[in-house]
C-alpha positions as CSV (number, residue, x, y, z in Angstrom):
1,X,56.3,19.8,70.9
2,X,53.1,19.2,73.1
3,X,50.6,21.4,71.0
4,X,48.4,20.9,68.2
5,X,46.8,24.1,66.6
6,X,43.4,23.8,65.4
7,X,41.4,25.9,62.9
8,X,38.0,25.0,62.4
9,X,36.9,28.2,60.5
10,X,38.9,29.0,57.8
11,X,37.3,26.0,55.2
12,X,36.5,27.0,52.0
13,X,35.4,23.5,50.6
14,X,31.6,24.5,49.3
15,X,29.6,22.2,47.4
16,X,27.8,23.5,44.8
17,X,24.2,22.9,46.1
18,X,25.1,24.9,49.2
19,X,26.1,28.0,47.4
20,X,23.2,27.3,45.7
21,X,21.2,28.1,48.0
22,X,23.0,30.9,49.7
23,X,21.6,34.3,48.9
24,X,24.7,36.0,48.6
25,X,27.4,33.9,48.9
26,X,30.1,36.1,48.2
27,X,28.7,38.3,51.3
28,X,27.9,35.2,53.7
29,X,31.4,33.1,52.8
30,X,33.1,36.8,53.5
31,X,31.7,37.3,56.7
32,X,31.3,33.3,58.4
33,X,34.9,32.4,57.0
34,X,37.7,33.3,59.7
35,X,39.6,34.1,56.2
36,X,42.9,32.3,55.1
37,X,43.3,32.2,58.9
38,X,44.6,28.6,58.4
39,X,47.3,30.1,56.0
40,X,48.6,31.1,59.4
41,X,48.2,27.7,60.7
42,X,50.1,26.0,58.3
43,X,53.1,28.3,58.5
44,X,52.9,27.8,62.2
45,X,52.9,24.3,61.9
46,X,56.2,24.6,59.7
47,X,57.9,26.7,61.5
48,X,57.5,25.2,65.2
49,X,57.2,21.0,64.5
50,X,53.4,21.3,66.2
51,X,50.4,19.4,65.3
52,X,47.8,20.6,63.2
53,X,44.2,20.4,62.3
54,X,42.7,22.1,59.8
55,X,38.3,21.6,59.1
56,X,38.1,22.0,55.5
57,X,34.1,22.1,55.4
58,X,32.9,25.7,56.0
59,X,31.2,27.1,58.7
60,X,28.6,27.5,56.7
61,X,27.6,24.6,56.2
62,X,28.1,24.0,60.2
63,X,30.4,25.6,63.1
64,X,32.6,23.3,65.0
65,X,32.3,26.0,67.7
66,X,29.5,25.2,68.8
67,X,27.4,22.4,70.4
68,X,25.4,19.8,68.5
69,X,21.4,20.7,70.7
70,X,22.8,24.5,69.9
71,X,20.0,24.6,66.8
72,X,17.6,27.0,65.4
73,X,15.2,24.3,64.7
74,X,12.8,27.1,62.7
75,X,15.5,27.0,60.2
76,X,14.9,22.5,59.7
77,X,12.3,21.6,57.6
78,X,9.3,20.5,60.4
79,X,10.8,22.5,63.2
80,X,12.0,20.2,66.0
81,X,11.6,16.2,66.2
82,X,9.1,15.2,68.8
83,X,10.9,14.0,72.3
84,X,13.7,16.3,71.0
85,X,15.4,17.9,74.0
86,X,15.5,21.6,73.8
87,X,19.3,22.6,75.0
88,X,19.3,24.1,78.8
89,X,22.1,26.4,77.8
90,X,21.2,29.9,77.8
91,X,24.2,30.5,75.8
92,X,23.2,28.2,73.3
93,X,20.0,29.2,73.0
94,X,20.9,32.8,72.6
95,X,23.1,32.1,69.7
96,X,20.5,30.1,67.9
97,X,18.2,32.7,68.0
98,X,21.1,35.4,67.4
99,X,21.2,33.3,63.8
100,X,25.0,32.0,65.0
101,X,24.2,28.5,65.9
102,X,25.2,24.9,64.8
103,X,24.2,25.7,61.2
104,X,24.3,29.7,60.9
105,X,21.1,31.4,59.7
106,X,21.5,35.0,59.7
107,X,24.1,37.5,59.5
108,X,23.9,40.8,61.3
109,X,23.2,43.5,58.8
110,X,22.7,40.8,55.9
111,X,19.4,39.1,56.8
112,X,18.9,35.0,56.1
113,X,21.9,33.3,54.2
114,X,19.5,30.3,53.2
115,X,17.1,30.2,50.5
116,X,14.3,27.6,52.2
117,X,14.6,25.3,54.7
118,X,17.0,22.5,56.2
119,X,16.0,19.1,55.8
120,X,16.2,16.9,59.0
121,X,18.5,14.2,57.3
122,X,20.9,16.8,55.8
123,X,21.5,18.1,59.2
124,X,21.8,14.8,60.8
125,X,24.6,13.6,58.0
126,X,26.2,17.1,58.9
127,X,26.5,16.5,62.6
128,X,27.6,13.3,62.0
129,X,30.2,13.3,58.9
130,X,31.2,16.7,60.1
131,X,30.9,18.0,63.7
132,X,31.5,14.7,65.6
133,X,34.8,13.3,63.3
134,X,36.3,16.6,64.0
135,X,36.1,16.3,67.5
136,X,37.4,12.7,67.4
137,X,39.6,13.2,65.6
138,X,40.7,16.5,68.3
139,X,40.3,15.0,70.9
140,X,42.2,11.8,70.3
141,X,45.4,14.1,69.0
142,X,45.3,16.2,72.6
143,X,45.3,12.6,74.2
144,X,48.3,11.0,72.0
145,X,50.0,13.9,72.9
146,X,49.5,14.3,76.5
147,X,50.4,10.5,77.0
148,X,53.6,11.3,75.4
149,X,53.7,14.4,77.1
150,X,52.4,14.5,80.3
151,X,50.6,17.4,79.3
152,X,49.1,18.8,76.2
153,X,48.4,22.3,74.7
154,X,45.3,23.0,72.3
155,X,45.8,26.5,70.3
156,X,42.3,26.9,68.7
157,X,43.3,29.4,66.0
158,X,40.4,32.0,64.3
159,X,40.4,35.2,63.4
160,X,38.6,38.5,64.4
161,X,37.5,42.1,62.8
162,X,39.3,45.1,63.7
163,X,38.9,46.0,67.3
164,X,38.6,49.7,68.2
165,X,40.4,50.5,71.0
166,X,39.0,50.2,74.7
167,X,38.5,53.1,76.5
168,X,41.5,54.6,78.0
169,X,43.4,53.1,75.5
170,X,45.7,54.4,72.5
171,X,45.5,50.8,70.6
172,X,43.5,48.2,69.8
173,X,44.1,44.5,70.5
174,X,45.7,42.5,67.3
175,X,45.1,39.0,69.3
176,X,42.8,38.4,71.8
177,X,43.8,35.1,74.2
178,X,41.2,33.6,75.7
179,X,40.9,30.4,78.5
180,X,37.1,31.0,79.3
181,X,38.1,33.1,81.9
182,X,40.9,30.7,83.4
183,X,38.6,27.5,83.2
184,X,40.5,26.0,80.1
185,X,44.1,26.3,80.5
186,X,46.6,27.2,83.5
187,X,47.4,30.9,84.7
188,X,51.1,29.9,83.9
189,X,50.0,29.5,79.7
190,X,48.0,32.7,79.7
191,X,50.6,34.8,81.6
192,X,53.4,33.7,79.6
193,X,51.2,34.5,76.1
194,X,50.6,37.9,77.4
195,X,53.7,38.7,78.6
196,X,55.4,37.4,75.4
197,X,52.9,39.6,73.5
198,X,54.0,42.8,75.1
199,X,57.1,42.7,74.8
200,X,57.3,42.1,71.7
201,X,54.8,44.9,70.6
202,X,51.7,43.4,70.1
203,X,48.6,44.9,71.6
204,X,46.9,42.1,73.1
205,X,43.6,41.6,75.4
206,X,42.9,38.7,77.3
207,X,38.9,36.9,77.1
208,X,37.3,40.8,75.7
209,X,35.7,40.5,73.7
210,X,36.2,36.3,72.8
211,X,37.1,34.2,75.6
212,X,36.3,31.2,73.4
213,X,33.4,28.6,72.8
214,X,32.4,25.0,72.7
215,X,36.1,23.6,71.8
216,X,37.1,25.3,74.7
217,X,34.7,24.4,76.5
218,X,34.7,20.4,75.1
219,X,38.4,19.8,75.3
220,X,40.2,21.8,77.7
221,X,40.9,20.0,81.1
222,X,43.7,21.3,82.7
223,X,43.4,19.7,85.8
224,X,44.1,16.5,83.8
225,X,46.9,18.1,81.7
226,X,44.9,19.2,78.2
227,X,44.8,22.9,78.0
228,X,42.9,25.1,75.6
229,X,43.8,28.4,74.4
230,X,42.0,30.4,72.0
231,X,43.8,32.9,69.8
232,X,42.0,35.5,67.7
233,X,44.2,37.3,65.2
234,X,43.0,40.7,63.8
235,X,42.6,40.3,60.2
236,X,44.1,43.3,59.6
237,X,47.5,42.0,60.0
238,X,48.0,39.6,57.5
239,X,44.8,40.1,55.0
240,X,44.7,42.9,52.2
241,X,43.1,46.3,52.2
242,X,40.0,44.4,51.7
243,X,40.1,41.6,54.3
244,X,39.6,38.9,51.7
245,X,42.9,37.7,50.4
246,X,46.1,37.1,52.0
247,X,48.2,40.6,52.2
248,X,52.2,41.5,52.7
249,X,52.2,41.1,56.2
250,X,51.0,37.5,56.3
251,X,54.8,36.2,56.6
252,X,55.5,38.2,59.5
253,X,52.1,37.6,61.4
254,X,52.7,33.7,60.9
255,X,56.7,34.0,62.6
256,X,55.3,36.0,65.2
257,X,52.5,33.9,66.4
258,X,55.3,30.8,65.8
259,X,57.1,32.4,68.3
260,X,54.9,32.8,70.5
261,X,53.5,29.0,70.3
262,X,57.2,27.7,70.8
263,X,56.7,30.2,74.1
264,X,53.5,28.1,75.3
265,X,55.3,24.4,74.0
266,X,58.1,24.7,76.2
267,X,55.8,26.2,79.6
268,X,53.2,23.0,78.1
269,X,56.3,20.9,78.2
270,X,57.4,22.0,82.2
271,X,53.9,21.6,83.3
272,X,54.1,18.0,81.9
273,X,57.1,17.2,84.2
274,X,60.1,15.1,83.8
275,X,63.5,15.7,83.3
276,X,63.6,14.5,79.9
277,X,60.6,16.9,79.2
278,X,62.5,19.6,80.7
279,X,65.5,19.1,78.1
280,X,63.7,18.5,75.3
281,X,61.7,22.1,76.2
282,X,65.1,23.8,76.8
C-alpha cells in the first residue's frame, strides 16, 4: 500500500558513554522515549503490507523531530560557532530554550539530563550520522512510493501521556491526529481517520494538543502527492500500569491502528488516481 509509518522516538539503542553522562537515566530514557511505541509499528507493518522506518538511536541523544539550527547552543561546549546563524524560527527557538531542542537538555520537573557540556564535533557527527540519514533515507521511501503510487502517505507514529479530558467532555482523547492544521495532508485523510475513529469507539482529537513538528513540517507536500499524518497514541492503551513496558492491551491497540492505516491506504491510493490504483485499493 502507499504508506510508510515512521517512528523516530521509540530507540532505545544507548551507548554507554551517554548514559554515562545522563543524571538519571532511568528518569530521562522514561520520559524522552515515546515507549515501545515502535512495538506498535512493527505489528502495523505486519498486519497491513506498509513500509516502515524505525530510528533506533534515542532521542536522547538527538530528536528527529526537530530541525538541525533548532539548538541550545549553551548546552555545546564554546556556545555557538562564530558566523553561526541563529535560527529565525520562533518555534525553534522556544523549544531550545524550553530544553526540547535538537539534543534535549532539560526535562520539566527533572532539571538538566547532562552531566557537562556537548562538544562541537559530537554534535556535528550526530547531525550528520543521525538526523540527516534519517531524513534521506524518509524522504527517498515517500518518493519511491509516490512514483509507484501517484501519491504517498507518511504516518509519523509517537506516543503521548494520558490526556484529561477537555472541557465539556466525558473522555479523553487515546490518539490525537494531527496535519499542522491541514498544511500536511488532504481534508479527505484527516476526515476519513476521524470518522474511522469514532465509530469504532475511540476518543480521538484532531491537532490539540500535537499537531505535529519538523517531519511534518519537512516531508508533507500534498499538493505534490506526499502527505503527512501524525498519530499520537495514549500510552495508556497498550503500556503497563507503569507506562514502561508493553501491557495486555498492546495486541489490540496494534489491530486497531492497522485498521485504521488500511482506512488511509486505500483514500492514499484514490487520491493517487488510476484505475489500476483504484482496484488494487478496493
Amino acid at each position: 500500500m502507499p504508506v510508510l509509518i515512521a517512528v523516530p522516538h521509540a530507540g532505545r539503542a544507548y551507548p554507554p558513554a551517554l548514559v554515562a553522562r545522563m543524571r538519571d537515566p532511568g528518569l530521562a530514557q522514561l520520559r524522552l522515549e515515546d515507549r515501545h511505541v515502535d512495538r506498535l509499528g512493527i505489528e502495523i507493518a505486519r498486519q497491513t503490507g506498509a513500509g516502515l522506518l524505525i530510528a533506533n538511536a534515542p532521542r536522547a541523544m538527538l530528536d528527529l523531530n526537530r530541525a538541525e539550527d533548532d539548538i541550545d547552543w549553551d548546552m555545546v561546549e564554546g556556545g555557538r560557532p562564530a558566523g553561526h546563524e541563529v535560527s529565525t524560527s520562533h518555534r525553534s527557538n522556544a523549544r531550545a530554550r524550553s530544553g526540547l531542542g535538537l539534543v534535549p537538555r532539560r526535562l520539566p520537573g527533572a532539571g538538566e539530563i547532562w552531566r557537562g557540556r556537548l562538544a562541537p564535533d559530537e554534535l556535528a557527527a550526530r547531525i550528520d550520522g543521525i538526523h540527516r540519514a534519517y531524513h534521506q533515507a524518509l524522504g527517498a521511501e515517500l518518493a519511491r512510493i509516490r512514483a509507484e503510487w501517484g501519491a504517498a502517505l507518511l504516518i509519523d507514529l509517537h506516543s503521548m501521556p494520558p490526556l484529561r479530558p477537555a472541557d465539556g467532555e466525558s473522555q479523553a482523547p487515546v490518539i490525537v491526529l494531527g496535519d499542522r492544521f491541514g498544511a500536511s495532508c488532504h481534508g479527505l485523510l484527516m476526515g476519513r481517520a476521524l470518522t474511522h475513529l469514532e465509530g469504532r469507539g475511540f476518543p480521538a482529537a484532531q491537532n490539540r494538543p500535537y499537531s505535529g513538528g519538523y517531519v511534518l513540517d519537512r516531508h508533507g507536500a500534498p499538493q505534490a502527492g506526499v502527505h503527512a499524518l501524525q498519530v499520537e497514541v495514549c500510552r495508556a492503551t497498550y503500556l503497563d500500569r507503569q507506562l514502561a513496558e508493553p501491557g495486555a492491551g498492546l495486541p489490540s491497540m496494534a489491530a486497531a491502528l492497522a485498521a485504521l492505516v488500511r482506512e488511509l491506504g486505500s483514500e492514499t491510493a484514490l487520491l493517487g488516481g488510476g484505475e489500476g490504483l483504484r482496484q488494487a485499493a478496493e
